[in-house]
N, C-alpha and C positions, 0 to 999 in steps of 0.2 A: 751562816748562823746555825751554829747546833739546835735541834728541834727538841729533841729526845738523845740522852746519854746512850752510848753503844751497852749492849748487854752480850757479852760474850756467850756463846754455848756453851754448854757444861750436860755433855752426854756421859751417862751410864755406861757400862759395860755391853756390848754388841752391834747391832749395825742400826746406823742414824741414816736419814734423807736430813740435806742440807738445800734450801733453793734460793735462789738470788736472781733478782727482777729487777726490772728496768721500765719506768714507768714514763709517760708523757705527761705532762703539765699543761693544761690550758693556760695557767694564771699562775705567779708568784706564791708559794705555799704560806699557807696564813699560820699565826699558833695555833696548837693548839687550844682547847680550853682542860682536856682532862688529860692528865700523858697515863698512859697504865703504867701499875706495878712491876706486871708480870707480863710474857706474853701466854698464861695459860686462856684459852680457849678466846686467844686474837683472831680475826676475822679482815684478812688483806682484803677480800673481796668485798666486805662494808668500809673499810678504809678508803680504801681507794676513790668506791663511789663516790663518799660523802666528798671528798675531795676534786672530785670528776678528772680523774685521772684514768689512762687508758695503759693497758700491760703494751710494751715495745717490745720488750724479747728478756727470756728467761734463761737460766741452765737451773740444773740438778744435777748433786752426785750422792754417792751415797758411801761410808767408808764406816767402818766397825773401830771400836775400843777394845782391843784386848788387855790382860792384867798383865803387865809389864813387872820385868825385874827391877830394883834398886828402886822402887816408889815412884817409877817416869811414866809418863803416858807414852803410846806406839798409835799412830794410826794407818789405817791402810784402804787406800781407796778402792771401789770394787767398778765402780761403772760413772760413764762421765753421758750427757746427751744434750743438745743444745738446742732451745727451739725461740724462732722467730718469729715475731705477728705483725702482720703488715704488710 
């Protein structure tokens, strides 16, 4: 069951942190009651709680936008690290 519609990134010009988590579930996730807008000034770490969910394991990378020729976007990743809790 989709929860929440995917919201693609849409980075500016330079270098972004991207992170992707991996969560444990006590319980079947319920609806929400409010879904945000946006994710400006989202708060995983009140999320999750309210949820009582626990982080499993994470990565990050990080990779820049530069101004591409012919109107394309170019990315370029600079660093990968992968970390596990548990």
């Amino acid at each position: 069951n989709q929860v929440v519609e995917y919201m693609a990134p849409n980075p500016r010009l330079g270098i972004h942190r991207y992170v992707i988590m991996l969560f444990k579930q006590k319980q079947p996730l319920r609806m929400l009651e409010r879904v945000p807008l946006s994710r400006d000034n989202f708060s995983t770490e009140a999320f999750t709680a309210s949820l009582g969910m626990e982080t499993a394991a994470a990565v990050f990378f990080s990779c820049g936008r530069e101004r591409a020729p012919r109107s394309s976007s170019s990315y370029r990743i600079y660093g990968e690290r992968v970390m596990e809790h548990g």
